[in-house]
N, C-alpha and C positions, 0 to 999 in steps of 0.2 A: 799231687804227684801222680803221675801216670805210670802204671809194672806193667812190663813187660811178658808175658809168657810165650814159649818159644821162640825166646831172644837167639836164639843160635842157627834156628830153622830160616828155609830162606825168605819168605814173606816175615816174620819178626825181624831178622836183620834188616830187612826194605826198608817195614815201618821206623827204625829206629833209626835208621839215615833219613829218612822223611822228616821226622821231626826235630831232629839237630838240625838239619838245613834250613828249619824255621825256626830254630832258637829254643824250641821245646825240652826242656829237661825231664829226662826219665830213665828210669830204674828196669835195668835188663837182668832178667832169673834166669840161669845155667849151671849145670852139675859141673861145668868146666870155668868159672869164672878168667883163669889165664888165659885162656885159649881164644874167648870171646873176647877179651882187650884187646890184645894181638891184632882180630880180625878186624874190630873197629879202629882203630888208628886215629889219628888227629888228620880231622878236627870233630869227629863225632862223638868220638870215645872220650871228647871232653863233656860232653851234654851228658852225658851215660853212666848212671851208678851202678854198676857190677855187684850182683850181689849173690851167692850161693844158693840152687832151693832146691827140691827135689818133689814132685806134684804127688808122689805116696807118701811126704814124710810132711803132716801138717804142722808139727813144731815149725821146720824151716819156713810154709807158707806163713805162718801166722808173723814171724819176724819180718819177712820180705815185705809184705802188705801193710803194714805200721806205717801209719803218718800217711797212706793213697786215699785216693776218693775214686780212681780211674781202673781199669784193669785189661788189657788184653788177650783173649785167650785162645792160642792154636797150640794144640799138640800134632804130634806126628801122629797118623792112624795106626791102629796095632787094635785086637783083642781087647787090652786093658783099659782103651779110650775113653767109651764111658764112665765107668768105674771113677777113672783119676779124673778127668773134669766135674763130674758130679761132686767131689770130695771139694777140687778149685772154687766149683761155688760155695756149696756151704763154707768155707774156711772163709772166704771173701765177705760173704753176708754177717759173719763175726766176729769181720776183725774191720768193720768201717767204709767197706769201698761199696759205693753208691751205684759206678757204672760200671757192665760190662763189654765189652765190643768180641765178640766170638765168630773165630772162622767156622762156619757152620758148610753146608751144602747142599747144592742148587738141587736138587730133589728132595730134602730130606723130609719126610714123611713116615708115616706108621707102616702104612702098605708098600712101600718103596719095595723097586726089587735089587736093590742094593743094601745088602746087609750094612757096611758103613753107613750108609743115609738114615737108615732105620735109627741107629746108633746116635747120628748126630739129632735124628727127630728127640730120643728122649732123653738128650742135655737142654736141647731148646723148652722141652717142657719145665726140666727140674726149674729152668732158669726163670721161666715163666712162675712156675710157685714160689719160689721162693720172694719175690716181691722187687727185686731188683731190678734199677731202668734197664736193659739189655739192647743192645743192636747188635742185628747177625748181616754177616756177609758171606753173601754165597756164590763163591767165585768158582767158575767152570775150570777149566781143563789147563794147568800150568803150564809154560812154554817150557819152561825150567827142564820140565820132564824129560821133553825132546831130547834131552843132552843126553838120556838114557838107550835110546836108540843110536846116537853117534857110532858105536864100535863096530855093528854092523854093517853099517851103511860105510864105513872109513874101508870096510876088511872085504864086503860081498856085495857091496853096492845094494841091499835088500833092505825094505821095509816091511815088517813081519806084522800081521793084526788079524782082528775078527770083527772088520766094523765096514764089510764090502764096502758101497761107497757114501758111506752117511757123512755129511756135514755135522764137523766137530769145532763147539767153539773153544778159543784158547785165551787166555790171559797171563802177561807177563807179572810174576809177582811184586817187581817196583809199582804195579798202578794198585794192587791190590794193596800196599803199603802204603804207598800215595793218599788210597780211598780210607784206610784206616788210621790214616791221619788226621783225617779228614773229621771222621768219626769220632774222635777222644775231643777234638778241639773246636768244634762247632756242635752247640746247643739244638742247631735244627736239625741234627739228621739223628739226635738219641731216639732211641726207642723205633729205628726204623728197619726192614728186611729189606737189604739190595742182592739181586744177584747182578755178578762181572762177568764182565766177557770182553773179549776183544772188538774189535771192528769187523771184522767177518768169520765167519764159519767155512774150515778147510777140513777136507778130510784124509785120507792118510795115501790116495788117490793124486790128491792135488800139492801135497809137501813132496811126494819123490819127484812131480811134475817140478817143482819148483827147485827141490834139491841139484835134480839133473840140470838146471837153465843158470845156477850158479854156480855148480861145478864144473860146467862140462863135460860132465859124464853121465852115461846112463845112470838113473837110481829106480829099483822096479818096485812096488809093492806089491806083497804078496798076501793075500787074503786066505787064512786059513777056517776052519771049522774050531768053534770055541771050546772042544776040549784039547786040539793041537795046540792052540797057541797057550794055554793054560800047561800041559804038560811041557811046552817050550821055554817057558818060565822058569818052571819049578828043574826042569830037569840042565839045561842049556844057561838061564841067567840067573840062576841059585836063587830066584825069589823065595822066600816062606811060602807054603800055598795056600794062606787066608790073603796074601798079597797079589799073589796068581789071580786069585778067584776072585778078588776087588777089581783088578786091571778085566779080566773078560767079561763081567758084570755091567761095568762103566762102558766097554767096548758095546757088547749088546744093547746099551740102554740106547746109545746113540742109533743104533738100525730102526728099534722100537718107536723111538720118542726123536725126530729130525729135530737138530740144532740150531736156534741164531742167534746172530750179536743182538745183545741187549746197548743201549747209549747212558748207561749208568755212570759209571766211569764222567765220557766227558760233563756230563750232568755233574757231578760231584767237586772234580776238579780241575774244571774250566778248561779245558783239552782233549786231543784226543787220544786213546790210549796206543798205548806202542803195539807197531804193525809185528805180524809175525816173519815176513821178509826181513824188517830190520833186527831183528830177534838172529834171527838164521844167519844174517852178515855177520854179526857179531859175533857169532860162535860158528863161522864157517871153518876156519882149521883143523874142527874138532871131528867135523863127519870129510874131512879130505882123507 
C-alpha cells in the first residue's frame, strides 16, 4: 500500500489522480477526510482509501501507516515543517514503511540562502540516518502559484516582483505527480534526487509579455526593491511574513543563481511536460 501525505495539497491530489489512472490503489491522510472525497469523485476516489491523520498527532500516523511499505511526503511550508516531517519519519521507520518519496527542494542545502531550503536540507539528512530507501524530488517553481498573481493582473493589469529580469523555471504540479508516480511504482528510480522543471525558463518579464498577447491587453511587470515587494505582501496580500520573506528569497535566489529547464520530467515519464502557455490558457479567465 502506498500513503499518501498531503493528500489535499495540490501535487498530492495530482499524485493520487496519477495513480488511480493506472489502477494504483492508495491511501490519502487528511484532517478533512469528507472534504477530500468530495474533491476526488469517481472514478479516482474509488482507488483511494480516506483516512483521518494529523503529522503532530503520531497515534493517528502510526494507525494510517499500518499494513504500507510506500509513503509520500509533502507538507505545506510553514515554521513547523521540519519539526513534523522529522516526527513523519521516524513514525514511518516504526511502523514498517520501507520507502519514502519526499517533496524536497531544488536548492536545499546547509548554506542555502533560503531558510526553507536549509529546512528541507535537514529532513533529507534525518531521512538519510535513519536508514530508509528515500527519493526526493525537487521541483522548481509551481505554475499553480501563478493563479496567485491572477487578481492583480484581472484588476491593474500589473505584475509585481523582485526578480528584474532572471529566468524562472516552472512546473505544473500534474507532472510533479505524474513524476511521483512515477517514483512509488518503479524500482529504478528509488533511492534517486531529481530536480523538475518545465520545458523552459520564463521570467516575470516574459509571462506579462505573454499575458498581454493572450489577453489583448497590456500587462506591465513591475520590478520593485526586495524589501517593497516583501512589505507588499505582508501588508497588501495578508501573507504571514516568514511567507513574504520565503517569496523574496526564492525571488533573489533566481537574480543570484539564473535558471533552466532541466529534461527530467520527459526522462521519467516518456513526454514532455506541460508548457506554461497551456497552463495560462487554461486558467485565462482567471487573470481577465
Amino acid at each position: 500500500m502506498i500513503v499518501i501525505m498531503g493528500a489535499s495539497g495540490t501535487t498530492g491530489g495530482a499524485l493520487l489522480r496519477s495513480l488511480a489512472a493506472s489502477g494504483v490503489p492508495s491511501r490519502a491522510l487528511t484532517r478533512d477526510p469528507d472534504r477530500l472525497r468530495a474533491r476526488l469523485g469517481a472514478p479516482a476516489g474509488d482507488l483511494v482509501e480516506v483516512l483521518p491523520a494529523d503529522a503532530s498527532d503520531t497515534d493517528s500516523l502510526r494507525a494510517a501507516f499500518r499494513g504500507a511499505r510506500q509513503l509520500f511526503l509533502a507538507m505545506a511550508n510553514g515554521p513547523a515543517q521540519v519539526e513534523l516531517e522529522k516526527r513523519v519519519v521516524d513514525t514511518a521507520a516504526g511502523s514498517g514503511i520501507e520507502h519514502i518519496v519526499k517533496i524536497s527542494d531544488p536548492v536545499a542545502a546547509a548554506d542555502s540562502p533560503v531558510t526553507l531550503s536549509r529546512g528541507h536540507h535537514a529532513v533529507e539528512e534525518h531521512l538519510r540516518a535513519s536508514g530508509l530507501t528515500h527519493t526526493l524530488l525537487r521541483p522548481y517553481a509551481f505554475m499553480q502559484n501563478l493563479l496567485l498573481l491572477a487578481p492583480a493582473v484581472a484588476a491593474r493589469r500589473i505584475i509585481l516582483g523582485a526578480m528584474r529580469d532572471a529566468p524562472c523555471n516552472w512546473i505544473d504540479c500534474r507532472d510533479i505527480g505524474d513524476v511521483a508516480a512515477a517514483a512509488l511504482t518503479r524500482a529504478d528510480l528509488a533511492g534517486g534526487t531529481y530536480v523538475l522543471t518545465g520545458n523552459e525558463a520564463v521570467g516575470y518579464g516574459g509571462l506579462a509579455a505573454t499575458l498581454t498577447r493572450m489577453l489583448g491587453r497590456p500587462v506591465r511587470y513591475v520590478d520593485l526593491a526586495p524589501h517593497e515587494l516583501r512589505e507588499n505582501l505582508v501588508h497588501h496580500a495578508h501573507m504571514p511574513p516568514w511567507l513574504a520573506a520565503h517569496v523574496v528569497e526564492i525571488q533573489q535566489l533566481a537574480v543570484s543563481h539564473p535558471e533552466s529547464p532541466t529534461d527530467t520530467v520527459a526522462r521519467i515519464v516518456g513526454r514532455d511536460p506541460r508548457t506554461l502557455d497551456a497552463f495560462l490558457h487554461e486558467h485565462l479567465s482567471r487573470f481577465s
